[in-house]
Structure formats: C-alpha cells, structure tokens
C-alpha positions, 0 to 999 in steps of 0.5 A: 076574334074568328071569322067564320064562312059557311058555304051553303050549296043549293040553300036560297034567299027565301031560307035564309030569310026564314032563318033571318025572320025566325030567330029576329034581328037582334044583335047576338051577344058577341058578333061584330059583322053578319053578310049574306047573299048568292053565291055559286048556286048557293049561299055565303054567310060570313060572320066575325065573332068574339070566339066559337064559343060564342058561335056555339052559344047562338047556335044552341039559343036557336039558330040551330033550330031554326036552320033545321026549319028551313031545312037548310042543307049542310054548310061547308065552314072554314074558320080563321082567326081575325087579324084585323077587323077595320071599317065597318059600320052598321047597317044605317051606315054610322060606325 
C-alpha cells in the first residue's frame, strides 16, 4: 500500500469540493482512506491506496480532468509506503 500526501498551496475548500462533486462520491477501485482539509494557506489530501498504479488509473478515469477544472495549482507530493493502516472506519463511523 502507498500513502500518498499532496500539498496543494493557495488551493481552496470551494475547489476541492468542485473536484469532489465533479468525479462524485463512489468509492475508486483500490482506495483505503481519503481526508481533506486547510492547511497552511492551502489544502492537504492524504490517501492510502493499493499501489500508484491504482492512483494513475483514478487519475487517468477523471480526477485529472477534473483537477484542470477547477484550475487547481500544482500539488508538491510525497509518497511512502504503508507499514501499518489501523483504525479506520467509514464515514458513518462503522469499520
């Protein structure tokens, strides 16, 4: 598994949430945890995927496109690879 963190300066909630409306809420094939939100005059997003093939495939299904959109600017990305992945449940709070 690989965890990946863009740090996205100057981006905002409202791109974000353009993003988020425009490729939907459906879970994509192969990720284990999305979180969004401010953070030092920008955004973070921090996902943990099955592989970056996976994160390529999302990218390439519409998330890229949809990044353009909102003319989102460029991400600074650090990847790492998962030692552990504990406690995490869904957004309504079930495992």
């Amino acid at each position: 598994m690989i965890c990946r963190i863009y740090d996205i300066p100057g981006a905002t909630l409202d791109q974000y949430d353009q993003v988020d409306q425009t490729v939907g809420s459906a879970k994509p094939h192969g990720v284990h945890l999305h979180i969004a939100g401010q953070a030092d005059g920008g955004l973070r997003v921090i996902e943990v995927r099955d592989s970056t093939d996976a994160i390529g495939h999302y990218l390439q299904s519409g998330l890229g496109e949809a990044l353009e959109q909102a003319n989102l600017p460029e991400p600074h990305i650090t990847d790492f690879e998962v030692h552990k992945l504990d406690w995490v449940d869904d957004a309504r709070g079930h495992p």
